[in-house]
C-alpha positions as CSV (number, residue, x, y, z in Angstrom):
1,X,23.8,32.9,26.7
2,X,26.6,30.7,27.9
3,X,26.9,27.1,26.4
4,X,28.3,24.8,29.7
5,X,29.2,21.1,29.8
6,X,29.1,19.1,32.7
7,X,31.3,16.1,33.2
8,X,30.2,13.5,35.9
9,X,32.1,10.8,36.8
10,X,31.0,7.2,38.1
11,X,30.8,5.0,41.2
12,X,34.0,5.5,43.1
13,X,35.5,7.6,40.8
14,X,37.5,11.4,39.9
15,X,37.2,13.8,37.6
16,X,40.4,13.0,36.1
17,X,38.4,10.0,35.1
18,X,37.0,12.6,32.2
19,X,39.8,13.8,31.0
20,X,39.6,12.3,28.0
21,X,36.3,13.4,27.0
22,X,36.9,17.1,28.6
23,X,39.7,17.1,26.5
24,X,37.8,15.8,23.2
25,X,34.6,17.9,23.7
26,X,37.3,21.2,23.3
27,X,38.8,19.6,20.0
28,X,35.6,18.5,17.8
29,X,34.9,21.6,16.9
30,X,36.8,24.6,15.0
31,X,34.3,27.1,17.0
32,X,34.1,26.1,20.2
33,X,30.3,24.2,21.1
34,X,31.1,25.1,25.1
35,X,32.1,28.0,26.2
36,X,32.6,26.7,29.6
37,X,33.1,22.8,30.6
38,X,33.2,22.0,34.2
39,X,34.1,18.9,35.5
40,X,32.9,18.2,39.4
41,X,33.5,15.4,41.4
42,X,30.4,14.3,44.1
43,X,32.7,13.0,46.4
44,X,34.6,14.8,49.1
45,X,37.9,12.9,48.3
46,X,39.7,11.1,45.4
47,X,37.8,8.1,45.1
48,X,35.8,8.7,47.6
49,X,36.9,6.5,50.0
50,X,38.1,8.9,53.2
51,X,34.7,7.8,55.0
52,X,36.0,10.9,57.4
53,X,35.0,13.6,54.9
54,X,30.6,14.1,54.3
55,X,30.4,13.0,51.0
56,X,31.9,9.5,50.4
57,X,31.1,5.6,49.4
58,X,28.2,5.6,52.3
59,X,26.7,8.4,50.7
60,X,23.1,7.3,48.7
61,X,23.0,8.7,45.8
62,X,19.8,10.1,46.8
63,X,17.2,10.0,50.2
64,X,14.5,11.8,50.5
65,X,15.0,11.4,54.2
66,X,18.4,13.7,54.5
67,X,20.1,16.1,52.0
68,X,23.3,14.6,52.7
69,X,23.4,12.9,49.4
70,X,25.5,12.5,46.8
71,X,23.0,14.6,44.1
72,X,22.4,17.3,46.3
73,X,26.2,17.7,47.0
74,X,26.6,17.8,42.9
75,X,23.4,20.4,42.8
76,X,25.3,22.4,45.0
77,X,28.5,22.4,43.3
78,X,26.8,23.4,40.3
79,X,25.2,26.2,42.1
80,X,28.6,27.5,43.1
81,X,30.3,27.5,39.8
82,X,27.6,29.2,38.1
83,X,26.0,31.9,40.7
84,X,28.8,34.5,39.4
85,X,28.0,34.0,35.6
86,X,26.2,37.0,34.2
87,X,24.8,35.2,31.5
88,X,21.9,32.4,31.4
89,X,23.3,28.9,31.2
90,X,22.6,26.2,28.6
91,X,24.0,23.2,30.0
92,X,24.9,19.7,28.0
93,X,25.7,17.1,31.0
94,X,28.0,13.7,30.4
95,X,27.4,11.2,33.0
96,X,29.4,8.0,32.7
97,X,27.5,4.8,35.1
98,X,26.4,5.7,38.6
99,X,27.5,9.6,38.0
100,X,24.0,9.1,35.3
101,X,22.0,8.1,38.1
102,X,23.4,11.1,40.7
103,X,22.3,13.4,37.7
104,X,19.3,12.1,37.2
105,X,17.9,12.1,41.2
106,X,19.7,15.6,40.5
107,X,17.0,16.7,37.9
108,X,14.0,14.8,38.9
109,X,14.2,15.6,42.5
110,X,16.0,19.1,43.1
111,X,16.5,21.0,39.8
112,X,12.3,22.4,39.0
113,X,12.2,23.2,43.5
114,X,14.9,26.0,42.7
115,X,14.9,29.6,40.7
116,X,18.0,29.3,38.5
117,X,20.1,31.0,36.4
118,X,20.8,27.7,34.3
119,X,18.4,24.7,32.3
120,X,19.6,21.6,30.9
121,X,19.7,21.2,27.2
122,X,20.7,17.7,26.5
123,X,21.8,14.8,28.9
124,X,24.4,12.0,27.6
125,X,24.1,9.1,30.0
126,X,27.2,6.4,28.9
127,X,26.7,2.9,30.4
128,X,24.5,4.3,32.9
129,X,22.7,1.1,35.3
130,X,19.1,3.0,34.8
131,X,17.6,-0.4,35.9
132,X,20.4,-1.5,38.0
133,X,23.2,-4.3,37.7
134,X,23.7,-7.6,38.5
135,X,27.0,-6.2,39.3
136,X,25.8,-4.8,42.5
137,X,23.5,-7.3,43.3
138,X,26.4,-9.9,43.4
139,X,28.9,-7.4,45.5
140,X,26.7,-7.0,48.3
141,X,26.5,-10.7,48.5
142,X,30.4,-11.4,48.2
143,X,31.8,-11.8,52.3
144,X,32.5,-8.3,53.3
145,X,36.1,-8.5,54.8
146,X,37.0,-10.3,51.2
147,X,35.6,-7.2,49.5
148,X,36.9,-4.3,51.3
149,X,40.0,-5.9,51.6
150,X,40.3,-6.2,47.9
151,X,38.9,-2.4,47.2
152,X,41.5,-1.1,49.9
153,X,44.4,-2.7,48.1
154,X,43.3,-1.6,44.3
155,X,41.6,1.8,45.5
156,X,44.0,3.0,48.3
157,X,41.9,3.0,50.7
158,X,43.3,6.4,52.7
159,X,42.3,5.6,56.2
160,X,43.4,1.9,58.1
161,X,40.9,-0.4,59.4
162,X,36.9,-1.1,58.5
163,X,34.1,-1.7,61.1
164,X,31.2,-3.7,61.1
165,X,29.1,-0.3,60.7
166,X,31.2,1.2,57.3
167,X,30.0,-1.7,55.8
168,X,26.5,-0.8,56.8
169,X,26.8,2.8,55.3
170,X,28.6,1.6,52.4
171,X,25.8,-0.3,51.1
172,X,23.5,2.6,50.3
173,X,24.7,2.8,47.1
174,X,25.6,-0.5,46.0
175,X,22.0,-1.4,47.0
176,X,20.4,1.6,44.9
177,X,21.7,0.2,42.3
178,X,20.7,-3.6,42.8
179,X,17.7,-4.2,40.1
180,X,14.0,-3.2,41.3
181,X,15.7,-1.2,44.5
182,X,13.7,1.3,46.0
183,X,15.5,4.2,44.8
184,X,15.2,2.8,41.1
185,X,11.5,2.3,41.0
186,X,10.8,5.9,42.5
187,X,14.2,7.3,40.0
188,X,12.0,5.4,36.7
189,X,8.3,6.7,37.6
190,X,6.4,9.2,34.7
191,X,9.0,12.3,33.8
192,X,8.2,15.6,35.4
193,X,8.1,19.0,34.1
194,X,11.6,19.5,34.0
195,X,12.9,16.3,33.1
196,X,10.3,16.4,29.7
197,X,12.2,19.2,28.9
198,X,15.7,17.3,28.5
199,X,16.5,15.8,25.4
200,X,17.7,12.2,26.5
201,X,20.2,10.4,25.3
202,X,22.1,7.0,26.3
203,X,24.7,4.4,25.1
204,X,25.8,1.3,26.4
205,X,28.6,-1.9,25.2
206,X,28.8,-5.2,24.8
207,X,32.4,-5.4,24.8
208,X,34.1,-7.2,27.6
209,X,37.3,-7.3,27.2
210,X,40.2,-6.7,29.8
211,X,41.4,-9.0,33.0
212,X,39.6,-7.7,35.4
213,X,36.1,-7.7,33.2
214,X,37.0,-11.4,31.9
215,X,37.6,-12.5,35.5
216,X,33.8,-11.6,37.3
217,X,32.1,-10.9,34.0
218,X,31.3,-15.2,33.6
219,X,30.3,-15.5,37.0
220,X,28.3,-12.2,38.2
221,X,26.4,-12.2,34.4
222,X,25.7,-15.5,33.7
223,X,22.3,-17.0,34.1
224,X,20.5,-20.8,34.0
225,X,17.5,-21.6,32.7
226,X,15.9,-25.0,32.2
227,X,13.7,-26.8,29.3
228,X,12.1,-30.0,28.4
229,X,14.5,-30.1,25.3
230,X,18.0,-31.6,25.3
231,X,20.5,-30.5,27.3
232,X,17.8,-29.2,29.9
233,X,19.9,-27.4,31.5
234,X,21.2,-24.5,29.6
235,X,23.6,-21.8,30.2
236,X,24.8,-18.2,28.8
237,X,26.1,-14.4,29.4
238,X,23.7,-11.8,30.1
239,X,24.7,-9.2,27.4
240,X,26.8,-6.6,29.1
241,X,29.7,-3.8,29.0
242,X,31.8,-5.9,31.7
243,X,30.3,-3.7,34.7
244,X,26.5,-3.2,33.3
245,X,23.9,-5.4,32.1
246,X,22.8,-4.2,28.5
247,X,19.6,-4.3,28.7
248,X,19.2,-2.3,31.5
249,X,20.6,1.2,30.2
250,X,18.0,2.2,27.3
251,X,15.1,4.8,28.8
252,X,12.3,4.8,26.8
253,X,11.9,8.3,26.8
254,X,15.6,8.7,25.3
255,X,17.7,8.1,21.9
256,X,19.4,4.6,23.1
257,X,22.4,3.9,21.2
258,X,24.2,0.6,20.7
259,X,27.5,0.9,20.6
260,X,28.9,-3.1,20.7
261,X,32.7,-2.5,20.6
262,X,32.5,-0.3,23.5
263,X,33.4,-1.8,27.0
264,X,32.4,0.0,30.0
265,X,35.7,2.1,30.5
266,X,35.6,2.8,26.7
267,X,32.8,5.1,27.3
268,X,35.6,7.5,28.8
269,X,38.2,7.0,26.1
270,X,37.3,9.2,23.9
271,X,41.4,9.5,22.4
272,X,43.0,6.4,23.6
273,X,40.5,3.4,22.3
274,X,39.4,2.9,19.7
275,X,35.8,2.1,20.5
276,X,35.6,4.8,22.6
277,X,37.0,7.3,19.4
278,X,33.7,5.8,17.9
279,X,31.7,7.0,21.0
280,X,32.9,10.6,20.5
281,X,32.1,10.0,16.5
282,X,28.5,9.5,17.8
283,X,28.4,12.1,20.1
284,X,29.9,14.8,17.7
285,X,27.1,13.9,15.2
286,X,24.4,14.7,17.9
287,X,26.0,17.8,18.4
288,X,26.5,19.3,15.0
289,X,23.0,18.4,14.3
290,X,21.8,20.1,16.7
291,X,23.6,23.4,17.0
292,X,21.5,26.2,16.4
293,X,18.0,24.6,17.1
């Protein structure tokens, strides 16, 4: 039997964006836990912003209307690294944000229709939105030739010029990922088979530290709420990682673990932070406790 990990990135990322924890996952142990660790990318391009290739920004993360989505174009990757092994997989997958949700629409909705050479042991979902974010509830809200403009200039956008109608597409998967969306309600309905079989596991922040975070992380998580007692009006933060809301990462079919030093990017940073060096602490422990069973 061959012991695989899988490495998913998140919303409009790269594998490179694993590094870290590719790199950490081959360290912790004197023998090996993986004999293989693949780490795939669900979009066509770097970023996935060249809207020419199939599988970019405007792809939903799932649809049961089309199979051009962004879980069926990871399925198939999978498929393709694996057909040649001799051996029967085991596979651990790492999902860091969106890339949790891409992998879960992956198991819930294609993994049980297909005979496979592979099953999926354990599944580490870090700062995964499994009941949305008020992040992309406020985005799709924000004028859109602000926001494009602003995620050409700090993405690279590769391709000049935006119409009306990328916007359109582009919303699929902020809009899966607004609280009660469509997609989430179907993604959170009673396990199946195969998804009972997966030893769960998430962990999410409260740390919000860095410029970027500081800037939106006031005005897209704070709420109001009013009372007869002195000053009325009252104010606060929703708890969250800088990109996720908190409360909306635990399953309740999983271990949900509270990490608060972690920020959202810590959850990749498995060498260079030190909150994420506390992440892979956690993780390891998981692991060596469960070797052999």
């Amino acid at each position: 039997m061959l012991h695989v990990a899988l490495l998913v990135h998140g919303f409009a990322g790269k594998s490179a964006f694993m590094d870290e924890i590719q790199e950490s996952l081959n360290e912790i142990s004197k023998i090996p836990i993986y004999n293989i660790i693949l780490n795939l990318s669900y979009y066509s391009s770097t970023y996935g912003l060249d809207f020419s290739l199939p599988y970019d920004l405007r792809t939903p993360i799932y649809d049961p209307r089309t199979n051009q989505t962004l879980a069926h174009h990871l399925f198939k990757l999978i498929i393709r690294k694996i057909q040649n092994y001799s051996e029967f997989v085991e596979m651990d997958i790492f999902a860091h944000s969106m890339g949790g949700l891409v992998t879960r629409a992956m198991i819930k909705y294609l993994l049980g229709k297909s005979k496979l050479n592979f099953s999926i042991r354990r599944v580490f979902l870090l700062g995964t939105p499994n009941h949305g974010t008020r992040l992309a509830q406020k985005l799709i809200n924000i004028p859109t030739d602000i926001f494009l403009t602003g995620l050409n200039l700090i993405l690279e956008l590769p391709r000049g010029g935006i119409s009306g109608s990328d916007w359109y597409t582009l919303n699929s998967q902020f809009l899966q990922m607004v609280p009660k969306s469509q997609f989430l309600k179907e993604l959170n309905r009673p396990l199946n088979d195969t998804e009972k079989s997966i030893e769960w596991f998430t962990i999410r922040g409260l740390n919000t530290s860095g410029l970027l975070e500081s800037v939106w992380q006031p005005f897209l998580f704070r709420k109001f709420w009013i009372n007869s007692t002195f000053p009325f009006i009252h104010r606060g933060v929703i708890p969250n990682d800088g990109l996720v809301d908190a409360q909306n990462v635990p399953l309740k079919y999983a271990t949900n673990i509270l990490i608060p030093e972690v920020g959202h990017m810590d959850l990749l940073k498995w060498k260079s932070s030190k909150a994420g060096r506390k992440v892979l602490y956690i993780v390891n422990e998981i692991l060596k406790k469960r070797i052999g069973k």
